[in-house]
N, C-alpha and C positions, 0 to 999 in steps of 0.2 A: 370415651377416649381417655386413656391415662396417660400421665408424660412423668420423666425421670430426668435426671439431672446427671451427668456420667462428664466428667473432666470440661466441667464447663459449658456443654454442649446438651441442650435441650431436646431428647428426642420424646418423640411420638408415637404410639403405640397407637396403631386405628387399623381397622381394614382398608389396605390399599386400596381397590376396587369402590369404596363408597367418596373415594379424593375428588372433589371438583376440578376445573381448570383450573391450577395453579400456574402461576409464572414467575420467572426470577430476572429480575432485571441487573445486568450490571455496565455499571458506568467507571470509564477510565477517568482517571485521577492525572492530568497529564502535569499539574505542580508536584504531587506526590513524587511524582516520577525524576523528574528535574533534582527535585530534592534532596533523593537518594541518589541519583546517580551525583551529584558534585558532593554529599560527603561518603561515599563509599568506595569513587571511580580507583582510588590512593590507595583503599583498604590492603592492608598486611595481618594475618594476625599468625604469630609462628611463619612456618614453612607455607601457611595459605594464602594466596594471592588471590585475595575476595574480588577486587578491581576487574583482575586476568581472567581470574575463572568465573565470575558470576556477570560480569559487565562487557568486557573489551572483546571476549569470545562471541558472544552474541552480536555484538557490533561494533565490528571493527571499524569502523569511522572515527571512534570516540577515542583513536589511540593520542591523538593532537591534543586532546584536554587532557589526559593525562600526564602526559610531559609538559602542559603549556604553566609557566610557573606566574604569571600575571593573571590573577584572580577577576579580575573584569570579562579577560579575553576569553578565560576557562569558562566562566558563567552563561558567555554568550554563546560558545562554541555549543556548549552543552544545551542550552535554550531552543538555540536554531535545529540544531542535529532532532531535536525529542519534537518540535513544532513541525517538520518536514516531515519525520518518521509517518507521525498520525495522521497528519492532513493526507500522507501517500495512504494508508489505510482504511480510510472509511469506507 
């Protein structure tokens, strides 16, 4: 098997067909998430409304944190909103 290095990203040269079970686990980061959503929900940059189009579009719930200018209430709103989300998803 040889591997190469190509923009950071290690690939694998092998015969497909000779791959064991492999498995890919991924786990939600549901701080991560909180995280970015209270410093991004505001985001402008230029004419791009990062908040509008990457956050409030997706869910629209979060329009209240947005406008909510008391950074406690914003915190929680967004806290509860991301805690409800996931617990509705598993």
């Amino acid at each position: 098997m040889q591997t190469s290095s190509r923009r950071g990203i290690r690939c694998l040269s092998a015969n497909f067909l000779s791959m064991q079970n492999y498995s890919v686990i991924i786990k939600v980061n549901k701080n991560l998430d909180k995280q970015v959503c209270r410093n991004f929900i505001g985001a402008k940059i230029d004419d791009f409304d990062f908040g509008k189009e990457r956050i409030i579009d997706l869910h629209s719930e979060l329009k209240k944190a947005r406008t909510e200018k008391n950074k406690k209430r914003k915190n929680k709103f967004i806290n509860d909103y991301l805690d409800n989300y996931y617990k509705n998803r598993r």
